[in-house]
N, C-alpha and C positions, 0 to 999 in steps of 0.2 A: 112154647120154648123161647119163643122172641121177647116175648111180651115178661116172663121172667126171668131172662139176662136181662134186659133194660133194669127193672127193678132191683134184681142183685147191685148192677153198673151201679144207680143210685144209692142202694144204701151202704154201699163200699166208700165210693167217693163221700156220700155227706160225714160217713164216720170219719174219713181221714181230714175233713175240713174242720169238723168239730174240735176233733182232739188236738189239733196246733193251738186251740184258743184256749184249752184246760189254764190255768196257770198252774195246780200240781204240778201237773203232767210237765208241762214247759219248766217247770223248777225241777223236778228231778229227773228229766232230760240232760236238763244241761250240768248238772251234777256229773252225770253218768259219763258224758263226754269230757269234762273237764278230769275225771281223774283218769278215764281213759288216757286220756295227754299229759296226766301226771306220771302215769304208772312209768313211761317210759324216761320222763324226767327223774324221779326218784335213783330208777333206776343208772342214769348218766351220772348223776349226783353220786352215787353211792362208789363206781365204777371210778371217777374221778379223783372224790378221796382217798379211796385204796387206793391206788396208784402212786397218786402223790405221796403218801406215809413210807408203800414201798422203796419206792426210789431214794424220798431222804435215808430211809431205814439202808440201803443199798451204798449210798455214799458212805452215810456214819462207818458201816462194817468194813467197807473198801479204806476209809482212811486208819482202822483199826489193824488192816493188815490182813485182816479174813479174805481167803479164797474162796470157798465152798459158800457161793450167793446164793438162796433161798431161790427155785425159779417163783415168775409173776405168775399172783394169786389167780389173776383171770387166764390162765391158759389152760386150755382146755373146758372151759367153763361152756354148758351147751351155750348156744347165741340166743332163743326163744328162752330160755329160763328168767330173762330180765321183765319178760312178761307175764311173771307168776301171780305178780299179785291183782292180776284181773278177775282171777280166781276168787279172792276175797271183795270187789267190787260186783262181780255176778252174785256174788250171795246177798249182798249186803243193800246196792241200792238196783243192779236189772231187775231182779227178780220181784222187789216192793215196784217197781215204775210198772212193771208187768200185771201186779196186780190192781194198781189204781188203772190200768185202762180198759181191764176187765173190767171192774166195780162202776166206772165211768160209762162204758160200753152201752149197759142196759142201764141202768137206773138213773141218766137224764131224760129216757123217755117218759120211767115210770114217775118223776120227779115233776117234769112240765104237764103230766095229763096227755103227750103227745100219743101215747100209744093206743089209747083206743079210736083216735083218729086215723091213725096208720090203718087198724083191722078193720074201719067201717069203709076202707077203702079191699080193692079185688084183691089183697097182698095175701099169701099163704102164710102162715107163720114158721113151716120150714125156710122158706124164702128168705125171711127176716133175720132169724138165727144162723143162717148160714152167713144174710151178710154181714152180719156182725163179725163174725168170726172171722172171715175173710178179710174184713177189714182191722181187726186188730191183729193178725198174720201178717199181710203186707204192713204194717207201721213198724211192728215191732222186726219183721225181717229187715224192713231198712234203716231202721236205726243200729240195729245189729251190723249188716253190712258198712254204715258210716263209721262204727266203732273199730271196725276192720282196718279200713281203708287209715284211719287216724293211726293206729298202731304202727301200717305198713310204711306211712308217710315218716311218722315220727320215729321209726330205726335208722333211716337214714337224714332224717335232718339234726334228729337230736342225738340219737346215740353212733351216727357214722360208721353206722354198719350196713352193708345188704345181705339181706337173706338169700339161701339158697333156694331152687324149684320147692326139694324136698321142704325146707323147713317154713314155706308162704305154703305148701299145699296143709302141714300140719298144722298151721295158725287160721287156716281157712275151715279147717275141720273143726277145730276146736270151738271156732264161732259159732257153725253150725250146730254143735250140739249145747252150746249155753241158748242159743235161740231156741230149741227143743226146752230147756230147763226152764226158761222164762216165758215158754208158751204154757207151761203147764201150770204156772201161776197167774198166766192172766187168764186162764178157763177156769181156776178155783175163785178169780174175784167177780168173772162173770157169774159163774153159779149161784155164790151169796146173794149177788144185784136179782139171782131171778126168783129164790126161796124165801128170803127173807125179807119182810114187811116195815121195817123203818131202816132210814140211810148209814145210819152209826152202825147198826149192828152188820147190815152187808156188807161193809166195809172192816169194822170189827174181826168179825171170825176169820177170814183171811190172809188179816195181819197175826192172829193168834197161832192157826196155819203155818204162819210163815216165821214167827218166833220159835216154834215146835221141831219147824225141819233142819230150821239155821241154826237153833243153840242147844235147845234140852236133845233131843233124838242123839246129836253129835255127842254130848256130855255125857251122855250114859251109857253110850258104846264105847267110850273110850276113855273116861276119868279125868277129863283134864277142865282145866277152866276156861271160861268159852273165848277168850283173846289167844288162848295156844289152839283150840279148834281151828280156828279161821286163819293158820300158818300153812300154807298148802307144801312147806318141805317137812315140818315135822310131822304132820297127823298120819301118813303114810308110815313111821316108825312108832307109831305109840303102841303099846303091848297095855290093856288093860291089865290091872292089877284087884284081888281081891275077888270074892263067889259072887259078888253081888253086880260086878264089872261086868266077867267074864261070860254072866249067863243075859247081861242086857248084851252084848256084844255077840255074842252064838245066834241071839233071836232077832238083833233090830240092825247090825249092821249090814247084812246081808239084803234087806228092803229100805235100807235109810236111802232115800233120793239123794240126798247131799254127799252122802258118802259115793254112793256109786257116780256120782257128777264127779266130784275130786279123783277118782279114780279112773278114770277117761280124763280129765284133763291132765292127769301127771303124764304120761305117755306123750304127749301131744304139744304140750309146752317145755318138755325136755327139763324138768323141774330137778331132774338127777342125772347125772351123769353118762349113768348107763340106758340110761330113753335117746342119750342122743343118739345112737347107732342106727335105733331102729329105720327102719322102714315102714312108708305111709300105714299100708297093708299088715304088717307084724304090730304096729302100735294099737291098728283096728282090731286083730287078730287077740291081742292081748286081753282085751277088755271086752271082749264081743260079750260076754254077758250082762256087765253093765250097760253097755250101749242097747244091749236088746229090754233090760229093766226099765231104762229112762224112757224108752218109746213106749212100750207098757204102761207105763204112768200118763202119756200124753194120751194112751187112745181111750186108757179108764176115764179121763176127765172129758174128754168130749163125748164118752157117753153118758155118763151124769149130768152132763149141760143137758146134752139130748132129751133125757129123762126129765129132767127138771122144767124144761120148757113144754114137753108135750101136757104135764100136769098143772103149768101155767094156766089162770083163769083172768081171760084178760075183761072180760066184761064187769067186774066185782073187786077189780086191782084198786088195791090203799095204798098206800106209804105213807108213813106218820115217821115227824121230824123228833 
């Protein structure tokens, strides 16, 4: 038992040392963060010109003689709503960063020739795949958690606001379950790295994967074009139109990952009005079947890693460029 926590210890740590020096990785990291920190800049931006408009708009009608002033556009506006569009960043660059560190994970072993060195050593190959896994867990849980901490940092520097208990406990949830989303795509880029036999193509299917879940799957349950998809206040209102709509939407909305990921984040980011009310547990309450889908999807993919590694054949292992 000692003797393979040591070796987990090790291949945890060498993953986490490895993958700081990706420069993918390191480029869309800091993508991720950067718009992280934009999300709430936008949002201050956007907050600031309405305001401003309003208030001229407010003189103009006061030197016009008008009583009956329009109340301000932002009152009542939930407060986490200005972090909607992380929603559209989770889709679009967590979830590809997620997958390059799957894909990265296993196939620099198979890439250097390291890995049969690894097996002629006392290493189990459960041992191995678990540390991997572990290891791209803790990354991605703390880049996840950085991404938090930016968000919470940057409501009160940028947009001079503080959140309440309730609405830090539901931005703390929310994180949580995109690190659930984005864990489930770096087990589908791990699994390419361990099926498939040259570096494009493990990398390849992935990104295909991941084109399927974020645009076509979304467009066909709901008709729209893929820049209104990725709106996380409209897609929630869209009503398919047409027999051809309404029967991919009976059949594929109900297991679309994306959809049910948007559907737990609306609740949670307070994207509508009437989310602001809820409660932590009423918001959980609300989508508990989504929530219970998305984790379904994390445990299906680590069984197919599982599965794919057990019929790994490391002594006859190729990769061709």
């Amino acid at each position: 038992m000692y003797v393979m926590a040591k070796q987990l210890a090790t291949i945890i740590s060498n993953e986490l040392r490895v993958l700081i020096r990706e420069r993918t990785f390191i480029l869309l990291l800091g993508v991720f963060l950067l718009m992280t920190l934009f999300s709430s800049y936008i949002g201050w931006t956007t907050k600031t010109t309405i305001l401003a408009i309003y208030k001229a708009s407010v003189l103009s009608l006061q030197h016009a003689g008008v009583t009956q002033i329009p109340p301000n556009p932002f009152i009542g506006i939930p407060a986490l709503s200005i972090f909607r569009n992380m929603i559209i960043y989770i889709f679009l660059i967590g979830s590809l960063m997620a997958i390059v560190m799957g894909h990265r994970a296993f196939i620099r072993e198979r890439k250097s020739r390291t890995i049969q060195l690894i097996f002629s050593k006392p290493v189990k190959k459960q041992t191995f795949i678990l540390g991997k896994i572990i290891g791209i867990t803790v990354a991605l849980f703390s880049i996840v958690l950085i991404t938090f901490f930016i968000s919470i940092i940057s409501s009160h520097l940028i947009l001079r606001q503080q959140l309440s208990v309730l609405e830090t406990e539901k931005l703390a949830l929310y994180y949580v379950m995109s690190f659930v989303y984005m864990l489930i795509f770096a087990m589908i880029g791990l699994w390419a790295a361990i099926v498939f036999d040259t570096e494009s193509l493990a990398l390849l299917v992935p990104v295909i994967i991941w084109i399927a879940v974020t645009f076509i799957f979304p467009e066909l349950t709901t008709g729209q074009n893929p820049v209104a998809l990725l709106n996380p206040t409209n897609i929630a209102v869209t009503t398919p139109t047409g027999p051809f709509f309404t029967l991919m939407h009976t059949v594929l909305a109900p297991i679309s990952i994306e959809q049910q990921y948007t559907a737990i984040a609306q609740p949670l980011l307070e994207t509508q009005k009437q989310f602001q009310s809820l409660s932590l547990s009423a918001a959980i309450i609300q989508k508990v079947s989504s929530v219970l889908l998305l984790l379904l999807y994390y445990l299906m993919a680590m069984i197919v890693n599982a599965y794919a590694f057990v019929r790994y054949k490391v002594t006859n292992d190729k990769i061709y460029e």
